[in-house]
N, C-alpha and C positions, 0 to 999 in steps of 0.2 A: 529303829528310830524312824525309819523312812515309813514302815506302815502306822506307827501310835502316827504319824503328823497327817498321811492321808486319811487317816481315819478321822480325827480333829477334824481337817476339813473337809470332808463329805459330813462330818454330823454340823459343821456349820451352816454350811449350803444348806442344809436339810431344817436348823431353825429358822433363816433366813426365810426361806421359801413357803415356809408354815404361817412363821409370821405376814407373809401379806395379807393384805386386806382381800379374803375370797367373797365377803359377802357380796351380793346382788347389786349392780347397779339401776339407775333409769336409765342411761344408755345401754346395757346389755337390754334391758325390757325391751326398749323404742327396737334395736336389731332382732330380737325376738320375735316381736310382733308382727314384723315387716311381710311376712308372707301368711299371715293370718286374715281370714277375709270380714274378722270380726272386727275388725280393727283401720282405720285410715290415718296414716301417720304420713303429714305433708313436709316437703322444706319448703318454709317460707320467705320468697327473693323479695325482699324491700327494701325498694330505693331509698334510701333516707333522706337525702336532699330534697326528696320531691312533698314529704309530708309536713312540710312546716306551713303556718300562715303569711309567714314573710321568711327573710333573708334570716338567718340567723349567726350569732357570733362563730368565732372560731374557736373559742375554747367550748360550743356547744358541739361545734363539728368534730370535734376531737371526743367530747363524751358518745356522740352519734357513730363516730368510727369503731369506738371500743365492744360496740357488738357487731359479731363479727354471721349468726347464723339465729335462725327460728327454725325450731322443731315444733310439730304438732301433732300430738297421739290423740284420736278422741274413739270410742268406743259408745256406738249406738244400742242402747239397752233393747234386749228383744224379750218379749213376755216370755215365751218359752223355754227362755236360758237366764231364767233370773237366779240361778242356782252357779252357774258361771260367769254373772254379773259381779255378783258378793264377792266372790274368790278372787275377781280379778280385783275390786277395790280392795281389798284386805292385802293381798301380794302389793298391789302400789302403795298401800299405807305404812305397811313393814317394811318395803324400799327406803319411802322417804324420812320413817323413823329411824334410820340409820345414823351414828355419828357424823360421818360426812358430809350430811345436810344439815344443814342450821334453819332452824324455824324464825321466820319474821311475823307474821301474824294470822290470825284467821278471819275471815268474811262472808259476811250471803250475800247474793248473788240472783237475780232475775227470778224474785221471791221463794223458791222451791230447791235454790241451790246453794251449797257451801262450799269454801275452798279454803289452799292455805297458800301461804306466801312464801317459800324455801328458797336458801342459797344454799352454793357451794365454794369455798375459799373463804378471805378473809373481809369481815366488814365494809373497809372502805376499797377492796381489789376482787368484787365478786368473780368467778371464774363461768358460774354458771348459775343463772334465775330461776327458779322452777313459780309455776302455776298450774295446783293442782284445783280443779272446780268438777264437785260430782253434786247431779241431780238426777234423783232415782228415777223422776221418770220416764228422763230421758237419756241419762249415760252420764259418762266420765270422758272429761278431757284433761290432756297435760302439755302445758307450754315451755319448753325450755329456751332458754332467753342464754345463748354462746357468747362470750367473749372475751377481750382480755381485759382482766383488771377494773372493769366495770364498777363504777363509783355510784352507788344508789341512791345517793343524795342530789349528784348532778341530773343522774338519768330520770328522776323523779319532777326533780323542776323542769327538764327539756320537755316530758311527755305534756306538761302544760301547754307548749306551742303549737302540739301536734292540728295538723287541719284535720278533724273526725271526716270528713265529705273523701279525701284525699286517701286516708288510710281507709275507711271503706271500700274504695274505689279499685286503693292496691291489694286488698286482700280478696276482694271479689275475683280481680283477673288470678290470683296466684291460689286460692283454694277450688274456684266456680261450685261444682256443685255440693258442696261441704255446707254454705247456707239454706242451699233445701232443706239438707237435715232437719235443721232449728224451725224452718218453718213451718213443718211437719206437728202439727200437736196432739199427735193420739202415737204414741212409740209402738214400735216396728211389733207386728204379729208374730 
């Protein structure tokens, strides 16, 4: 009796453990990445108090608290690896085609580029934002957007308030030379 029950549960343990979820994440990627030098993946510290045009309410400060981090993967296309260019947009499309993400919607982007708009969690309790934007001719970036419970209806009207002069300002001191990049208009030899 004692081995049919250990046995029962070693083979449960063992559906259990089949059962999780092994496919690929965007966080395992972003950890992946990290020591690749194809690759610049920032964290981005923004004060949020500081980008509004004026004072803002407290139930906006409360939407502005629910993110809690900014991630930032961008990948500068180089001519001579447009062969591991593809590959890598095709592994991040099959990422974010995963069950896990939920698609919000698609857009272009600084004429020449497309992106899509993914969450992770439930409708109105996002867990995680994603913003995927690729343009061939100059690379692929991904923005994850952390936090808890993240309501994308309030966080959509707050980013109305934002000061553009302000959030330039903080992303310039928290990326600095990541805007080279972009300024750059003939992609990397």
């Amino acid at each position: 009796m004692k081995k049919k029950a250990l046995y029962l549960m070693t083979m449960l343990a063992g559906i259990i453990f089949m059962s999780c979820e092994q496919s690929p994440s965007l966080q395992k990627y972003f950890v992946e990445k990290m020591d690749d030098s194809s690759f610049l993946i920032v964290n981005l510290p923004i004060n949020i108090d500081s980008l509004f045009q004026k004072d803002i309410s407290t139930e906006d400060r409360l939407v502005a608290a629910s993110i809690k981090k900014l991630n930032l993967l961008f990948y500068r296309i180089n001519k001579s690896k447009k062969i591991e260019y593809k590959e890598e947009v095709n592994r991040l499309k099959s990422i974010l085609a995963s069950k896990r993400y939920q698609h919000l919607m698609d857009f272009k982007a600084f004429d020449k580029a497309s992106g899509n708009l993914l969450f992770e969690g439930e409708e109105n309790q996002i867990e995680e934002g994603i913003v995927f934007v690729n343009a061939e001719e100059f690379g692929f970036g991904v923005l994850r957007i952390l936090g808890d419970e993240i309501n994308p209806a309030a966080l959509m009207k707050l980013s109305k308030k934002v000061d553009p002069k302000q959030l330039e300002k903080q992303l310039k001191a928290s990326v600095g030379a990541l805007g080279d990049i972009y300024k750059s208009s003939s992609p990397q030899e």
